[in-house]
C-alpha positions in Angstrom: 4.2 17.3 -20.1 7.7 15.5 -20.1 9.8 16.1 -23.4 12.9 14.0 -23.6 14.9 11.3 -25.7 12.6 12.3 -28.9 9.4 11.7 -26.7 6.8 13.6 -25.4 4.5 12.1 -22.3 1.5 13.7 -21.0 0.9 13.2 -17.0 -2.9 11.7 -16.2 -2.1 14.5 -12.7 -0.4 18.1 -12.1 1.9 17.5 -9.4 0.2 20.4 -7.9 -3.0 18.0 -7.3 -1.6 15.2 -5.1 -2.6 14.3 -1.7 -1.4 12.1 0.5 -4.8 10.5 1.1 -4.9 9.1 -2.2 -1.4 7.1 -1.7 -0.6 4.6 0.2 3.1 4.6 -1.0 5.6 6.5 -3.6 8.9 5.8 -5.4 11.2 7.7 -6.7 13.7 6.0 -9.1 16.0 7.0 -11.6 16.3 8.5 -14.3 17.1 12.0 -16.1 14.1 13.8 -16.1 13.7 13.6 -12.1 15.8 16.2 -11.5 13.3 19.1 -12.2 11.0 17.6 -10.1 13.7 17.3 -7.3 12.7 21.4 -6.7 9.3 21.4 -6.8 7.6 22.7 -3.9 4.9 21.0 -4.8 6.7 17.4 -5.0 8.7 17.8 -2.1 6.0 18.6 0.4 4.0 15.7 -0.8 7.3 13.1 -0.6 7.4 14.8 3.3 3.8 14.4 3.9 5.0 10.4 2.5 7.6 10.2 5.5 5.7 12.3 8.3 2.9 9.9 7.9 5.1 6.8 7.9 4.2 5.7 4.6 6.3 3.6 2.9 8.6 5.2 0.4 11.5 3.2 -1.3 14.1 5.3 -2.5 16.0 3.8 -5.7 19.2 5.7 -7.4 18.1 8.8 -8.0 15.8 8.9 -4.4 18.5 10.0 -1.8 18.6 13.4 -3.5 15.2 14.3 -2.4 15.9 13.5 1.2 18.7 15.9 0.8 16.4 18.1 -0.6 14.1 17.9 2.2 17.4 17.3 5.1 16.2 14.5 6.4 
């Protein structure tokens, strides 16, 4: 559940229940609410199972702070 800007958004997945074989790809892009997500264990080892497996995985504005995250 997201709450922000007067709007609430329920997530269709827990980021807890991604895996890398149902992704071919991920982006990460801008935007304000990306920055709790930016220290989620969770998150962050599926972005570097993304990169280990040579995945493609755009990174847009807000992006490069996860590869920080992650020091790569």
């Amino acid at each position: 559940m997201f709450q922000g800007f007067s709007r609430t958004i329920k997530a269709y997945l827990d980021v807890e229940d991604l895996k890398l074989e149902d992704y071919d790809s991920a982006v990460i892009h801008g935007g304000f609410g990306l920055d709790k997500l930016r220290t989620n264990k969770h998150v962050l080892s599926f972005i570097k199972s993304i990169i280990n497996d040579e995945r493609i995985f755009p990174i847009i504005y807000y992006g490069p702070k996860y590869l920080s995250q992650l020091k790569l």
